[in-house]
N, C-alpha and C positions, 0 to 999 in steps of 0.2 A: 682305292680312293673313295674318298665320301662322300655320299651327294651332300651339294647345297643346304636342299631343304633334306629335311629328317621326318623324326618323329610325328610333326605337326600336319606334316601329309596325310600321315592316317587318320588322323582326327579328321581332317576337310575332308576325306574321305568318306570316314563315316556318317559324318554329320550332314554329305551331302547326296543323299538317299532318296528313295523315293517318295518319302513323306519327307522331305523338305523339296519334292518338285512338285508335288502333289499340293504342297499349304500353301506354296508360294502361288501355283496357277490357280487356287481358287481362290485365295486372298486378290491378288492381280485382276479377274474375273469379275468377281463380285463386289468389290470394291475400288479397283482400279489402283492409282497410286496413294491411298488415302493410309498405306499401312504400312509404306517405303521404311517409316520411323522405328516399326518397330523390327525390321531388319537388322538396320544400324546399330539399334540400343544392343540386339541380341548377338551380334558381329562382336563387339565390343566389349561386352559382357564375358564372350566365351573368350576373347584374348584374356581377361585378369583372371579366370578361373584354370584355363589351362596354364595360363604363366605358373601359376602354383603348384600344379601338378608335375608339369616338365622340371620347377623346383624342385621338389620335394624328391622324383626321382633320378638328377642326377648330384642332389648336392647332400640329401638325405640317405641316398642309396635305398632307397624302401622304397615298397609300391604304397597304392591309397589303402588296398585291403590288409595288408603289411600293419598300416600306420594306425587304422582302426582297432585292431585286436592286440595292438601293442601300449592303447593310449591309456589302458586301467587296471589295477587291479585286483577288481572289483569283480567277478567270473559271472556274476549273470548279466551286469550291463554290457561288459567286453563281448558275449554269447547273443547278446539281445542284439545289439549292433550290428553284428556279423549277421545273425537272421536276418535283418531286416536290409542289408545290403544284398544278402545271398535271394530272399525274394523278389524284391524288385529286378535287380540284376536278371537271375532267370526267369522269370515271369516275363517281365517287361522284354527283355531282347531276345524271347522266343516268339513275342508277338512281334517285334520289328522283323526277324527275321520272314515268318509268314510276306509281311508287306515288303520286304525286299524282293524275294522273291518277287512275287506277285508285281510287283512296279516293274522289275527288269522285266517281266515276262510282256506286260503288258506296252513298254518301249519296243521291244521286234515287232508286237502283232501290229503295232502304227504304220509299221514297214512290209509285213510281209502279209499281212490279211489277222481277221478275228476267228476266234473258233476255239471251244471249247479242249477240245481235242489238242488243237495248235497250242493255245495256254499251258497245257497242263505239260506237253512235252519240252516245251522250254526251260519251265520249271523245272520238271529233272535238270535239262541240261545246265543250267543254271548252278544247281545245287550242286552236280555232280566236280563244276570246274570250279566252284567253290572249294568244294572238300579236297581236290586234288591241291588245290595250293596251300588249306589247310593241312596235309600230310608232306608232300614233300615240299615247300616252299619256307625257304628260312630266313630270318628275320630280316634281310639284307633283298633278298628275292622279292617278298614281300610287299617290302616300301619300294621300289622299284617300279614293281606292278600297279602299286597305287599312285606312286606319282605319275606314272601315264595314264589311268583312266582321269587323274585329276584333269589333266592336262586335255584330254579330250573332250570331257564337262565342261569344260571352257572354252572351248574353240566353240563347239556345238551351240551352248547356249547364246555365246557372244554373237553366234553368226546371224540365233534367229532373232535375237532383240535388232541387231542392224537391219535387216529385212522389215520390219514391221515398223519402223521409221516412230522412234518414239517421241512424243510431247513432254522435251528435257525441262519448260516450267511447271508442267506440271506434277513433274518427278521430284524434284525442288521444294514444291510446295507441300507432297507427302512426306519431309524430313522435319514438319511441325505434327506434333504426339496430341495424335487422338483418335479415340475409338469412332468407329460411325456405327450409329444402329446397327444392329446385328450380329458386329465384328469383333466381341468379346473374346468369341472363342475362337474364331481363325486370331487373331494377337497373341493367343495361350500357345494356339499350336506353333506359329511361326516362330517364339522363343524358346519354346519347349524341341521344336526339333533341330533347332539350333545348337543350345546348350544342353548337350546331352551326359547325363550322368554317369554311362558306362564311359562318356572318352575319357574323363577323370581318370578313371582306372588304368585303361588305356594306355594314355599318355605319358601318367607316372612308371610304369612297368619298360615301355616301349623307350621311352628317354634315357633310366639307367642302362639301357641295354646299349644304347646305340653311344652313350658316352659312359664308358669304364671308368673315366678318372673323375674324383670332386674338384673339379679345378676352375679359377673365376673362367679362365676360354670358354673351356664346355659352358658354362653357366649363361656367357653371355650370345653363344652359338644357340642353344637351346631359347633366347627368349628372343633373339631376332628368327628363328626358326618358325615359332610361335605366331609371330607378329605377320607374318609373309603367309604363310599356310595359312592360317585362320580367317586370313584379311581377303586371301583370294576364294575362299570358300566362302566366304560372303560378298562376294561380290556376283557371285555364280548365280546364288540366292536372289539376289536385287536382278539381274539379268532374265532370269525365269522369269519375276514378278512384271518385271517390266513387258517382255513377250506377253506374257497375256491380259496386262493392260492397255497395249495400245493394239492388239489386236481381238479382244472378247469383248471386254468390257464397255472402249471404245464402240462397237457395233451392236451394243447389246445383246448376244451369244450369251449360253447358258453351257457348262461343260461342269462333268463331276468329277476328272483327273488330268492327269497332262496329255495322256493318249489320246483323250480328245479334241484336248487341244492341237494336236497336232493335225489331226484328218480335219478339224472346222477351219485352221489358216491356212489348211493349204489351198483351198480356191482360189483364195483372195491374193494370197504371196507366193505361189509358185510349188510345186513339190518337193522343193529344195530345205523351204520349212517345216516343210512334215518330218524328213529326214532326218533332217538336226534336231528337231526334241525329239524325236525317238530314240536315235543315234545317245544322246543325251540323258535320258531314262533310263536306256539300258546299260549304259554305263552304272549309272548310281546304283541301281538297284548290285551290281556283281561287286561293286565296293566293299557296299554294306552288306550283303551277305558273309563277305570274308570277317571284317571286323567287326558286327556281332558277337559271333562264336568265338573268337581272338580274346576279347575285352574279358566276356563272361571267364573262359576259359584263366586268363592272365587271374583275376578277382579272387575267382576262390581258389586256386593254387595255393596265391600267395595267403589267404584264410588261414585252409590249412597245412601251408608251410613243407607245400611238396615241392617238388623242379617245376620250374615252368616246360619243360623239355617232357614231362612222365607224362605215365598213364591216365592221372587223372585229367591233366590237362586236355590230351587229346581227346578223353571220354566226355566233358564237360560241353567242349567246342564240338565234337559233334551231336550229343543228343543236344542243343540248341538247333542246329544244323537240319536236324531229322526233326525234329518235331515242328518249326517253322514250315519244312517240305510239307510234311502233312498235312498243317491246316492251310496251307497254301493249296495242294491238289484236292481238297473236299469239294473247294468249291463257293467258300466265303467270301465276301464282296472285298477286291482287296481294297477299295478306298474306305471301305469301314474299318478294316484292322490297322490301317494309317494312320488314321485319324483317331482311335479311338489311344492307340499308343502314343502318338505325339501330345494331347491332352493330358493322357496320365503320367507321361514324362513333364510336362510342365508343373505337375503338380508334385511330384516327386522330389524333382530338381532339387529346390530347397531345402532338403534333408540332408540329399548328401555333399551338399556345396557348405553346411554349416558342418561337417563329420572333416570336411578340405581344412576349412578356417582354420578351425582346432588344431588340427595336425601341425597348421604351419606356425603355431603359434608355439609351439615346444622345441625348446631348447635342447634337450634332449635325443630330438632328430636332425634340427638341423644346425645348432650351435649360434653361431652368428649370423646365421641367412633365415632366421626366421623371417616373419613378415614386418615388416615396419609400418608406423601409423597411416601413411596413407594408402600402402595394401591392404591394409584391415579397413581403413575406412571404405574404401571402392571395393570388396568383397563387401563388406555390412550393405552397401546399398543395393548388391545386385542381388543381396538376399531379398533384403526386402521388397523391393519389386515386385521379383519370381515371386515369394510367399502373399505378395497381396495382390497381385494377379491371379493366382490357385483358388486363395480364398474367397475372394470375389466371387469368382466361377462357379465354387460349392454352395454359398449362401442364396447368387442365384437360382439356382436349380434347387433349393429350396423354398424359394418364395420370399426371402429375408430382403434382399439387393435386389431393385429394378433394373 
């Protein structure tokens, strides 16, 4: 029997990681509810772009990496493309991976004490129940697993926003768009680790898988699947945010991750809320460990045009695996490797969400379910957006944009 929800779990999964509990509590933090807005926009944003994906993969039967080196025939742009998906891809989610780690690691030590030694063994263990679900856990096992850690990301979060007893007008009143001094780039991060460019992948590979047939059912199974996962993984999001708006920001506390946040409420609200964002972190973080190396792994397969079941697969999925481990146990601050990957995924984004568009827009793949005018208009905007929030970011940091 099938579960409910499908494919789209993985996605709230992955996307709801330890840099998206990390952006949200210092977003929350240092701004309070002033950036509620850009939760929503990026909530919303990633339902139209995964709706195309979970298209693409059960009514095109092709993944995204599939649909990219199939769109020219043209052998160095077709090559170029592919480079430029195959480095971001593994560059970019061997660093997430590191901050996986390192987030889950850092949700126990909230629970069980700090210590470097402590860290670093978590990690292992982390990674190591990572890779075991990576080797024998099949695609059915899998989402399984992730829809109960979903499931427990929500409880957890849910319990500690009710504890910390939130100011609901003023949560209301962050759903009007705008940046407050400072908060350029927590905005960048908060969409950027939202809208994440490997779930594209992802989702398209994971959706044909989970529906065999091009049939309108699946199609329309697949975009309430979409709507329901995605919506509840952003709400988890607004739930964190809210956690340490009414309880940091409000008292004016200063914290650099959710860990901390967890040991600074707990005075004030009981140890019940230390608990639950720890409990909560370390969830995310065992998520995103697994579907990093999944995505990467799913991408270039389909590149180049091995099994998603072969060797190259599982070598792919695990040197992400191993090498996150690595700079995860050296010793690197993980909220710098958070953050520095949800910014360069923000700026990313845009690349390969215009490589989506494209795909969906050929006939060829998907016959009569390409996109219609107003999917391509609300894709067109979320490009734009994404690319002129990146740009923005770049110009400042050179001195161009105040």
């Amino acid at each position: 029997m099938k579960l409910p929800i499908g494919p789209g779990a993985l996605v709230a999964a992955a996307f709801i990681g330890p840099g998206t509990v990390t952006a949200c509590t210092l977003a929350g933090a240092n701004f309070g509810f002033a950036l509620v807005w850009a939760l929503v926009f990026a909530t919303l944003a990633t339902i139209i772009l995964q709706d195309m994906a979970a298209r693409l993969g059960v009514m095109g039967r092709v993944g995204l990496g599939e649909a990219l080196v199939s769109g020219t025939g043209n052998i160095f742009l077709k090559w170029g493309a592919a480079g430029l998906v195959l480095t971001a891809l593994a560059l970019g989610n061997a660093a997430y991976e590191a901050g996986n780690l390192s987030g889950g690691a850092l949700g126990l030590e909230a629970i069980v004490g700090e210590g470097i030694e402590t860290r670093r063994i978590i990690v292992l263990a982390l990674a190591s129940m990572a890779g075991a679900v990576l080797v024998f856990g099949r695609y059915q096992l899998i989402q399984r697993l992730l829809v109960a850690l979903v499931i427990v990301m929500s409880l957890a979060f849910a319990g500690s926003a009710i504890l910390v007893r939130p100011d609901i007008g003023a949560m209301l009143y962050g759903l009007v768009p705008r940046v407050p001094e400072g908060g350029l780039l927590t905005s960048i991060a908060l969409i950027g680790t939202t809208i994440v460019p490997y779930n594209l992948f992802l989702h398209a590979a994971s959706a044909r898988e989970h529906w065999p047939d091009a049939t309108p059912q699946a199609l329309a199974e697949a975009q309430t699947d979409t709507r329901v996962s995605v919506g509840l993984g952003g709400l988890i999001s607004i739930l964190i945010l809210t956690t340490a708006a009414s309880s940091l920001f409000a008292n004016g506390q200063q914290v650099s991750s959710a860990a901390d946040m967890a040991g600074a409420i707990a005075p004030t609200y009981g140890e019940a809320a230390r608990y639950l964002v720890g409990i909560g972190l370390f969830a995310a973080g065992l998520t995103s460990s697994i579907t990093a190396p999944l995505a990467t792994a799913y991408a270039l397969s389909e590149i180049a045009g091995k099994p998603r079941s072969g060797k190259l697969f599982k070598g792919v999925a695990f040197a992400i695996l191993l090498i996150g481990t690595a700079v995860a146990l050296i010793g690197y601050k993980p909220i710098s490797i958070i953050l520095v990957a949800q910014v360069a995924n923000g700026i990313l984004l845009p690349v390969v969400a215009i490589f989506l568009l494209v795909a969906m827009n050929r006939r060829s793949l998907l016959g009569d379910r390409v996109n219609g005018p107003i999917a391509n208009l609300l894709g067109g905007v979320v490009i734009l957006i994404t690319l002129g929030l990146g740009l923005r970011l770049v110009l400042r940091a050179f001195g161009v944009w105040p």
